[in-house]
OpenMM code with the backbone's topology and positions (N, CA, C; nanometers):
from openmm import Vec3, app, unit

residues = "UNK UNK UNK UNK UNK UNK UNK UNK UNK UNK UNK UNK UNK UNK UNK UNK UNK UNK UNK UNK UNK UNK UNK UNK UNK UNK UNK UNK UNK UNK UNK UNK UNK UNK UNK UNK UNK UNK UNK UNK UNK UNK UNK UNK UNK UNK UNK UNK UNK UNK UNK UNK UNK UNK UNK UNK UNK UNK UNK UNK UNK UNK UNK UNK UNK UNK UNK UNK UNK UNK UNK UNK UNK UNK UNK UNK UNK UNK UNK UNK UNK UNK UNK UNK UNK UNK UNK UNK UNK UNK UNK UNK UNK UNK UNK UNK UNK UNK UNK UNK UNK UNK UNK UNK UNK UNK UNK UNK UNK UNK UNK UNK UNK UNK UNK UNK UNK UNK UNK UNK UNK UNK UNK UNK".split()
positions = [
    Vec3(-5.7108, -19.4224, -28.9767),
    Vec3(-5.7799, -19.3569, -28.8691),
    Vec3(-5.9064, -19.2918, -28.9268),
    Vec3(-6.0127, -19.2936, -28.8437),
    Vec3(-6.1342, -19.2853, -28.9174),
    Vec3(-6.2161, -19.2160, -28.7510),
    Vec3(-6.3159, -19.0966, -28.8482),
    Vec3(-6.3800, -19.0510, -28.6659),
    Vec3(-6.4538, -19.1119, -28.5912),
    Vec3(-6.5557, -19.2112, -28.7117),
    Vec3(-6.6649, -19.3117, -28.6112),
    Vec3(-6.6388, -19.4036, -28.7187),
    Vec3(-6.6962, -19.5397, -28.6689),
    Vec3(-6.6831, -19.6742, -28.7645),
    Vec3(-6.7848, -19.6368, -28.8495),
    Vec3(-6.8882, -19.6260, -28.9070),
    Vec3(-6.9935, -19.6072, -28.9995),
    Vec3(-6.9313, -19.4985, -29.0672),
    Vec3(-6.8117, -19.4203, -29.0358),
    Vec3(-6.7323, -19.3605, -29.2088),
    Vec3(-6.6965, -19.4330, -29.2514),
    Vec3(-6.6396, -19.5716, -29.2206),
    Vec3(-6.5371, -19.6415, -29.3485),
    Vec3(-6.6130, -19.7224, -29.4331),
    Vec3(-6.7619, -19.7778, -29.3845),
    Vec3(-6.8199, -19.8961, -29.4526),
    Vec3(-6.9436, -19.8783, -29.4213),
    Vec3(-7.0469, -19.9089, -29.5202),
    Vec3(-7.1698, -19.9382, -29.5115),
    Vec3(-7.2518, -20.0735, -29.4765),
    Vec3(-7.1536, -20.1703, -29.4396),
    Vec3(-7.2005, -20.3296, -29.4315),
    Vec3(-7.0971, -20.4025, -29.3072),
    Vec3(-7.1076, -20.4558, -29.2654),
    Vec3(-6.9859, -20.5597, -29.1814),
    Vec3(-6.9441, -20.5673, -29.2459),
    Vec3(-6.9479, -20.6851, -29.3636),
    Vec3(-6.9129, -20.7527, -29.4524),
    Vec3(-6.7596, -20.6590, -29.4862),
    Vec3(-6.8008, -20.5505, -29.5458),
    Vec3(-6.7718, -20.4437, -29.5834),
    Vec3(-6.6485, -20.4107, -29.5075),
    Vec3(-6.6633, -20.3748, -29.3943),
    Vec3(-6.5746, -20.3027, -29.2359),
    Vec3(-6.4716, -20.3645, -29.2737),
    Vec3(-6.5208, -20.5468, -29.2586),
    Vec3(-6.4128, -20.6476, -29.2084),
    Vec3(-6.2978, -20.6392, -29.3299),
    Vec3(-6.3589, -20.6070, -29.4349),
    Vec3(-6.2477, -20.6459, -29.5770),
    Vec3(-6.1782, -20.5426, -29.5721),
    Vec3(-6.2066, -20.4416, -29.5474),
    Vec3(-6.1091, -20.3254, -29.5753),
    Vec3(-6.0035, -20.3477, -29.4105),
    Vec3(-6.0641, -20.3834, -29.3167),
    Vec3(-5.9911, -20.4091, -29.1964),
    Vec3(-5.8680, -20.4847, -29.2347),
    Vec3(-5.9085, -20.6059, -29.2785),
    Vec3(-5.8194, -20.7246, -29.3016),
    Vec3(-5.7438, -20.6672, -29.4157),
    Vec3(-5.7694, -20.6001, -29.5234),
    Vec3(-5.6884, -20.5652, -29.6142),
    Vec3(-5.5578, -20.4596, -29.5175),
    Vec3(-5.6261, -20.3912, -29.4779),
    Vec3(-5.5419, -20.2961, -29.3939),
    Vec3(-5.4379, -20.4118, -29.3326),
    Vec3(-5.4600, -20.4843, -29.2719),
    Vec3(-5.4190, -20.5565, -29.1702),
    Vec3(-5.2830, -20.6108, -29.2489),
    Vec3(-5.3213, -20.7054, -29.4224),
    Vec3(-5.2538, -20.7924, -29.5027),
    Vec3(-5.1142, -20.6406, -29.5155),
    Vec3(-5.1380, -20.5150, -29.4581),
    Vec3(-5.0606, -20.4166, -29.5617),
    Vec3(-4.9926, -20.3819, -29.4330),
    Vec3(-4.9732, -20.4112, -29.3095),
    Vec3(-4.9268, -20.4059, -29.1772),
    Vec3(-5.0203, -20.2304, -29.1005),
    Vec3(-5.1136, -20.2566, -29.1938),
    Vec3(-5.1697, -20.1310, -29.1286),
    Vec3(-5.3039, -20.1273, -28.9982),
    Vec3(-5.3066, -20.0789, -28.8939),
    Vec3(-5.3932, -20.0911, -28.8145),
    Vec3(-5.4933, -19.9751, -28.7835),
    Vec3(-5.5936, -19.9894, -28.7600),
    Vec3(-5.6813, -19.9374, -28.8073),
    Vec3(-5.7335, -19.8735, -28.6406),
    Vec3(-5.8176, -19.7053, -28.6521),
    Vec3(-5.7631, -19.6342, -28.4939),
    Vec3(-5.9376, -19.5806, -28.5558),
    Vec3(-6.0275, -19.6022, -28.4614),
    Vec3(-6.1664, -19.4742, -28.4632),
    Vec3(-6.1474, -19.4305, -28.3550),
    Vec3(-6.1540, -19.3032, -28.3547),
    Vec3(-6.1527, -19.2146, -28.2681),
    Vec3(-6.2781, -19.1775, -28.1649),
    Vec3(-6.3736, -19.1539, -28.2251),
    Vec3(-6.4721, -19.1767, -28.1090),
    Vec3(-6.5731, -19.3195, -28.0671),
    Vec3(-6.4881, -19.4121, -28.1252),
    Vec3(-6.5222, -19.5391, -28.0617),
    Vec3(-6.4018, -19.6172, -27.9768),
    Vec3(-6.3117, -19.5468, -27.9978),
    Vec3(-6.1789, -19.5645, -27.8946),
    Vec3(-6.1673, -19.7437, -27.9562),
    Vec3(-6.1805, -19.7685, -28.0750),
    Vec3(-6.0948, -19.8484, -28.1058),
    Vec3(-5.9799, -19.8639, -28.2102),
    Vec3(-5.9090, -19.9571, -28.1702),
    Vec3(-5.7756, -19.9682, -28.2170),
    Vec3(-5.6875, -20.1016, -28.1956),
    Vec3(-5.7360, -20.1969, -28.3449),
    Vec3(-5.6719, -20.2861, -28.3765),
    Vec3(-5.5956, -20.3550, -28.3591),
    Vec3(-5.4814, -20.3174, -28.2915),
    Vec3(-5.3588, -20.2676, -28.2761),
    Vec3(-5.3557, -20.4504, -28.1797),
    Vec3(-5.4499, -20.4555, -28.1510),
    Vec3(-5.4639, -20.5374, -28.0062),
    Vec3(-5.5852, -20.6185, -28.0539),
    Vec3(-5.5409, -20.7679, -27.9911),
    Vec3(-5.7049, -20.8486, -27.9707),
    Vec3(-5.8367, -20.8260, -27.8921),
    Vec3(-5.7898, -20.6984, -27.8188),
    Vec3(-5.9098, -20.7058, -27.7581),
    Vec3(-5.9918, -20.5188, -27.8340),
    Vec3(-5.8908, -20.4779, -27.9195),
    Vec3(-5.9221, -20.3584, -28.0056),
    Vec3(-6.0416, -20.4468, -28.1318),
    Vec3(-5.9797, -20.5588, -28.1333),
    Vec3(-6.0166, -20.6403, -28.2467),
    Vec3(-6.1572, -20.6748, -28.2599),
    Vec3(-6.1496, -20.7495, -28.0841),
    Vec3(-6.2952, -20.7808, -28.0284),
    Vec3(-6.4144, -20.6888, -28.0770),
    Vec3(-6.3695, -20.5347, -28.0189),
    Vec3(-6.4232, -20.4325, -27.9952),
    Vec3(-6.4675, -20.3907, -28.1399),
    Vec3(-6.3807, -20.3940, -28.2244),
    Vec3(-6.4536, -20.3669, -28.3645),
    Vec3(-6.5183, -20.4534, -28.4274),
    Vec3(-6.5006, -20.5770, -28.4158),
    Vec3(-6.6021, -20.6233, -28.5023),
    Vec3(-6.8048, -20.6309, -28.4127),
    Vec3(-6.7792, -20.6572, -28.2581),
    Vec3(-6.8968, -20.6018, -28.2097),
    Vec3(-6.9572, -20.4668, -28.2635),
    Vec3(-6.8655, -20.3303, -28.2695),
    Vec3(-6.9352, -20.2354, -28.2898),
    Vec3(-7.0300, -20.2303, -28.4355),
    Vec3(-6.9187, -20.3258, -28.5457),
    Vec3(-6.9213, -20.2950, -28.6798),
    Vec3(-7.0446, -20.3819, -28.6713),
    Vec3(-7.1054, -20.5144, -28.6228),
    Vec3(-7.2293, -20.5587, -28.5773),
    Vec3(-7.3228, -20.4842, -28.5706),
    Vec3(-7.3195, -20.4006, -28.4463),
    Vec3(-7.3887, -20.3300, -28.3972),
    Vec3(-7.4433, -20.2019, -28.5446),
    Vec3(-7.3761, -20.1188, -28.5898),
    Vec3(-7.3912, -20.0301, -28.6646),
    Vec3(-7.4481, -20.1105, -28.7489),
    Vec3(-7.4282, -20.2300, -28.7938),
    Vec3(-7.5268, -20.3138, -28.9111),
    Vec3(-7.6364, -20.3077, -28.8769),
    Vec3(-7.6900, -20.3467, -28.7685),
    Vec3(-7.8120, -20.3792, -28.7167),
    Vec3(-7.9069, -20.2962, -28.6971),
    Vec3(-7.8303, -20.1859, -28.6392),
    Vec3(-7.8841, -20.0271, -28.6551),
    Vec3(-7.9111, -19.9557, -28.7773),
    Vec3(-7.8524, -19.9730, -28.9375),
    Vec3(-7.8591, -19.9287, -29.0215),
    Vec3(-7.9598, -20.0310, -29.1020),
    Vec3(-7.9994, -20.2018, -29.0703),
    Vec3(-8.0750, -20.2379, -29.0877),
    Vec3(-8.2621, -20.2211, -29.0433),
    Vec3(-8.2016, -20.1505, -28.9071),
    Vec3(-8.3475, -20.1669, -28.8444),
    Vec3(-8.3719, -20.0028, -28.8927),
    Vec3(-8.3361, -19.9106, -28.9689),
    Vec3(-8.3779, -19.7951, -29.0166),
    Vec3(-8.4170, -19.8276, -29.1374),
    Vec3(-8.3717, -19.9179, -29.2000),
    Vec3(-8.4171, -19.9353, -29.3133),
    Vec3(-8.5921, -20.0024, -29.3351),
    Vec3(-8.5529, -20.1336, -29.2342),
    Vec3(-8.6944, -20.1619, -29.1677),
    Vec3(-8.8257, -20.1241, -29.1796),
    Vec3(-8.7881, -19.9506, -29.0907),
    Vec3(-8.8511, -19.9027, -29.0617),
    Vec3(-8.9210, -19.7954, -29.1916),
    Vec3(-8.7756, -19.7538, -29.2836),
    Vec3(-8.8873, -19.6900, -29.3615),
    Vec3(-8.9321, -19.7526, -29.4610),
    Vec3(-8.8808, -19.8911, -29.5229),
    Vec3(-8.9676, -19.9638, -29.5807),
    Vec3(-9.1521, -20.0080, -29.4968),
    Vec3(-9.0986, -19.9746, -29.3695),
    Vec3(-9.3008, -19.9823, -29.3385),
    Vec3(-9.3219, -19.8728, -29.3430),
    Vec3(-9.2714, -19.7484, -29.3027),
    Vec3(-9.3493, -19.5908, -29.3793),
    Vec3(-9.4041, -19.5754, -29.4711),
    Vec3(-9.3084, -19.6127, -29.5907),
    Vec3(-9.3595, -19.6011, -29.7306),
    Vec3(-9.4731, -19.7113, -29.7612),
    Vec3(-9.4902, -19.8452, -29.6985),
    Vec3(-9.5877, -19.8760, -29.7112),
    Vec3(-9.7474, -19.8544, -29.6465),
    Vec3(-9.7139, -19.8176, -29.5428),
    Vec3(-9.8290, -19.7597, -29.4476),
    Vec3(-9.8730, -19.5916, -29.5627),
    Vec3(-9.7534, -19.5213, -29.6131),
    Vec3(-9.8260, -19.3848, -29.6807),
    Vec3(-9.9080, -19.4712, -29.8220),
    Vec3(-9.8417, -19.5537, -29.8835),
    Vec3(-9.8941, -19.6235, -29.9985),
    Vec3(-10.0440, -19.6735, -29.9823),
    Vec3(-10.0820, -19.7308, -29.8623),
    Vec3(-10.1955, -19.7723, -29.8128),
    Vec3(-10.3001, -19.6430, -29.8118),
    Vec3(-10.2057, -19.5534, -29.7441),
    Vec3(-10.3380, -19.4682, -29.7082),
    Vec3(-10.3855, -19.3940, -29.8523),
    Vec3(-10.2529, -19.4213, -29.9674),
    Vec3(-10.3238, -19.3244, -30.0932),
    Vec3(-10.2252, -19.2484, -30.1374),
    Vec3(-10.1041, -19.2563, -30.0618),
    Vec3(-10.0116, -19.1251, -30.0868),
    Vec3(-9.8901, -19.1847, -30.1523),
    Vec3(-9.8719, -19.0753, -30.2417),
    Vec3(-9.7897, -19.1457, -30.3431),
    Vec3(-9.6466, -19.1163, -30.2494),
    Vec3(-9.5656, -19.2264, -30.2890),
    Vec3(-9.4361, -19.2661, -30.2392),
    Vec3(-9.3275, -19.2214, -30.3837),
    Vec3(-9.2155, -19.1761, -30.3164),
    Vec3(-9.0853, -19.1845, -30.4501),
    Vec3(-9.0839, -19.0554, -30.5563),
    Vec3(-9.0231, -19.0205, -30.6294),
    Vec3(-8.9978, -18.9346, -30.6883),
    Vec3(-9.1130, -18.8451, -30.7771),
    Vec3(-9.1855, -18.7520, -30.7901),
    Vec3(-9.3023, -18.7248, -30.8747),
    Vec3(-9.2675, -18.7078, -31.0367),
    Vec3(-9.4246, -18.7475, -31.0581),
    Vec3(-9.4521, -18.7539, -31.1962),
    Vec3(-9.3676, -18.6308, -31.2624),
    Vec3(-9.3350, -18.7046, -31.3752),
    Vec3(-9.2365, -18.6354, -31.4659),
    Vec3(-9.3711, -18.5106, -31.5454),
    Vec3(-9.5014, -18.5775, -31.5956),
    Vec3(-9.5719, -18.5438, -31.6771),
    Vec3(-9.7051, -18.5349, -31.5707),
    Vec3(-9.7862, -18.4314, -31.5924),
    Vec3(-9.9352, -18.4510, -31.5676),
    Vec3(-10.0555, -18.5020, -31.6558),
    Vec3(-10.1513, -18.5473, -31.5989),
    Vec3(-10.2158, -18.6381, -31.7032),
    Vec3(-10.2607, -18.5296, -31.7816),
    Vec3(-10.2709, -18.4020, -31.7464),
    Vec3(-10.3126, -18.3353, -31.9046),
    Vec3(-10.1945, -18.3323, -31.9891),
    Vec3(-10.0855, -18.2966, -31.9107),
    Vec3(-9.9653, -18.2899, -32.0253),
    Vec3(-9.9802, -18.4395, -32.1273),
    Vec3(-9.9965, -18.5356, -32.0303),
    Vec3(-9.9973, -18.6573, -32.0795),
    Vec3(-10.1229, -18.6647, -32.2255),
    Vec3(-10.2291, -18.5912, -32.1726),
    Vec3(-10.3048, -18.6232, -32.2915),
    Vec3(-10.2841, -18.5171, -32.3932),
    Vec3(-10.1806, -18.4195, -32.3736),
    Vec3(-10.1712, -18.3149, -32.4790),
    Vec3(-10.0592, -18.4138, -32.5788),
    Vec3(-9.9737, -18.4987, -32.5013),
    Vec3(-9.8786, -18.5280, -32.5921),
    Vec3(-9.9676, -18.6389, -32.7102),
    Vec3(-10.0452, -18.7181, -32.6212),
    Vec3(-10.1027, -18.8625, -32.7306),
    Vec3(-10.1904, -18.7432, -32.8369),
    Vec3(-10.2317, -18.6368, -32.8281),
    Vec3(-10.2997, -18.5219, -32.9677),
    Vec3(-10.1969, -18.5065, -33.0134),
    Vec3(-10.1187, -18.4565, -32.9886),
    Vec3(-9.9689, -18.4309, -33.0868),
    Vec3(-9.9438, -18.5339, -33.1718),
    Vec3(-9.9201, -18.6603, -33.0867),
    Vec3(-9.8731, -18.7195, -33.1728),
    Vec3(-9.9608, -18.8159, -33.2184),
    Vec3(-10.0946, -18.7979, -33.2557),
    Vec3(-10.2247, -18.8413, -33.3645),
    Vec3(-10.1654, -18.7561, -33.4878),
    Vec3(-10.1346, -18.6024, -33.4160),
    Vec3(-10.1212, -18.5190, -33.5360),
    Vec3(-10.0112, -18.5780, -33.6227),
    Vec3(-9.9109, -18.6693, -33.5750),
    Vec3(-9.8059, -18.6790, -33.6951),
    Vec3(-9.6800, -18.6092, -33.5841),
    Vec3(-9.6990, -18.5699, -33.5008),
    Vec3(-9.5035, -18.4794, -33.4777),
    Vec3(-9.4566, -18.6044, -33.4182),
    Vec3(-9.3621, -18.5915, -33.4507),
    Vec3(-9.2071, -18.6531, -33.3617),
    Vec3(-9.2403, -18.7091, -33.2495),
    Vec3(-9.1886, -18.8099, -33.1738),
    Vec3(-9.1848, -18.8193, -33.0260),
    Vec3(-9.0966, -18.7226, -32.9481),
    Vec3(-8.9748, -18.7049, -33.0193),
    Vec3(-8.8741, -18.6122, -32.9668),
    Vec3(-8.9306, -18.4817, -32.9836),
    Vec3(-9.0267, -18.4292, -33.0635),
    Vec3(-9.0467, -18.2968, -33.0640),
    Vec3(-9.1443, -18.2681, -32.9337),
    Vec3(-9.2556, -18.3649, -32.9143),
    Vec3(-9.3263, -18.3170, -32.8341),
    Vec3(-9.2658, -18.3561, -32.6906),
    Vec3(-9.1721, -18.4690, -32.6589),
    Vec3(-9.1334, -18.4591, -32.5616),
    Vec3(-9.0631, -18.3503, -32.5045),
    Vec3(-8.9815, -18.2659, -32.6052),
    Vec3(-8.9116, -18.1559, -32.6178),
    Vec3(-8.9601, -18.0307, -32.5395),
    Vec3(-9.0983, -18.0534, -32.6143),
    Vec3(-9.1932, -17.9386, -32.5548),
    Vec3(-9.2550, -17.9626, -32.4424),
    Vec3(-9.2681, -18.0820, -32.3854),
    Vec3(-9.3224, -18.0779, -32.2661),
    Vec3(-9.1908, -18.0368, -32.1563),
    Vec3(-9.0254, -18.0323, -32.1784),
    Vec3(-8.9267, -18.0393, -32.1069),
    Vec3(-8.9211, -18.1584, -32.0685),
    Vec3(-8.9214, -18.2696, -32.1157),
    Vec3(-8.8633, -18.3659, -32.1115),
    Vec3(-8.8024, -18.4817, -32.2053),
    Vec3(-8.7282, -18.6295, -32.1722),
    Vec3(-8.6422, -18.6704, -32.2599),
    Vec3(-8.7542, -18.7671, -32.3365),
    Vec3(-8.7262, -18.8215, -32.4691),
    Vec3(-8.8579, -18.8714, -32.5467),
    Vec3(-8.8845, -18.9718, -32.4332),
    Vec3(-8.7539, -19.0745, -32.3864),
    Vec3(-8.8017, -19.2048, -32.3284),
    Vec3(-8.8723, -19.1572, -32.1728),
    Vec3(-8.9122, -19.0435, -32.1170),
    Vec3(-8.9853, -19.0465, -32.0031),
    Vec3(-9.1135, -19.0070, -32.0377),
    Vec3(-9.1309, -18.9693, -32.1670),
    Vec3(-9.2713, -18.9407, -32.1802),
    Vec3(-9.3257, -19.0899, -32.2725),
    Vec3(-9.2352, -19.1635, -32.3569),
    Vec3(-9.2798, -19.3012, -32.3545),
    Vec3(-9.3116, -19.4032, -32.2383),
    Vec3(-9.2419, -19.3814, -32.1217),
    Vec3(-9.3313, -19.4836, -32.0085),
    Vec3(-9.4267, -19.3915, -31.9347),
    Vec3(-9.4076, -19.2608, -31.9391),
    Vec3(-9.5330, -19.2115, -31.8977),
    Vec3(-9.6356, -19.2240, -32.0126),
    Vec3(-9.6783, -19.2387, -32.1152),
    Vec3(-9.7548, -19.2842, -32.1996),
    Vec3(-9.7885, -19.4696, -32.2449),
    Vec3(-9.7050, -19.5100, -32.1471),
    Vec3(-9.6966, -19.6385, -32.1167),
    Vec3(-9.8093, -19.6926, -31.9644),
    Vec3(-9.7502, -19.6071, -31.8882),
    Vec3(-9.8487, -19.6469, -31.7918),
    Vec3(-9.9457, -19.5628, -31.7698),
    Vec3(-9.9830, -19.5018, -31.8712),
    Vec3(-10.1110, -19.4134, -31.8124),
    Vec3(-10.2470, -19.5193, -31.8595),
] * unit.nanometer
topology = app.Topology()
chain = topology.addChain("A")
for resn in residues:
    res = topology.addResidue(resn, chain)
    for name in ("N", "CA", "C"):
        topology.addAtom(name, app.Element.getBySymbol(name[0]), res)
């Protein structure tokens, strides 16, 4: 028993296997605010339409913010998690390490791990 179908699974695919597994174990499967319940062929009907439906819906959000993030990308605006380093930090570390220190020391000092200030010194 589950409160809406989109708690048990993130995919149809998904719904149906744990359904049918349930099913192989004599267990039937009850959502409560979709008033279905297995139990019956026409409970049966009813879930795999909904479990459809919630796909399609969790596809077309996705859709959608894959064109957000590209429409902000267009206009200039950075998308996804921010820079670990700023480009001055960035150019304080490549002086450091002309001077001879460590990668680990100066990454240290900037607060971060050596390998994020190697691809940030990678793609700058």
């Amino acid at each position: 028993m589950v409160w809406r179908l989109d708690r048990l699974g993130r995919s149809l695919i998904h719904l149906v296997q744990v359904i049918n597994e349930l099913a192989e174990h004599g267990i039937e499967f009850r959502s409560l605010s979709e008033s279905i319940d297995t139990a019956s062929s026409g409970g049966r009907l009813v879930f795999h339409i909904m479990a459809a439906l919630a796909e399609f819906e969790r596809s077309l959000i996705s859709e959608r913010t894959r064109a957000g993030m590209q429409a902000a990308k267009k206009k200039g605006k950075h998308v996804g998690r921010p820079k670990a380093l700023s480009q001055e930090q960035i150019g304080m570390a490549e002086a450091a390490l002309r001077e001879g220190q460590p990668m680990a020391d100066v990454a240290q000092s900037l607060g971060v791990h050596a390998r994020t200030l190697a691809r940030s010194l990678e793609r700058k």
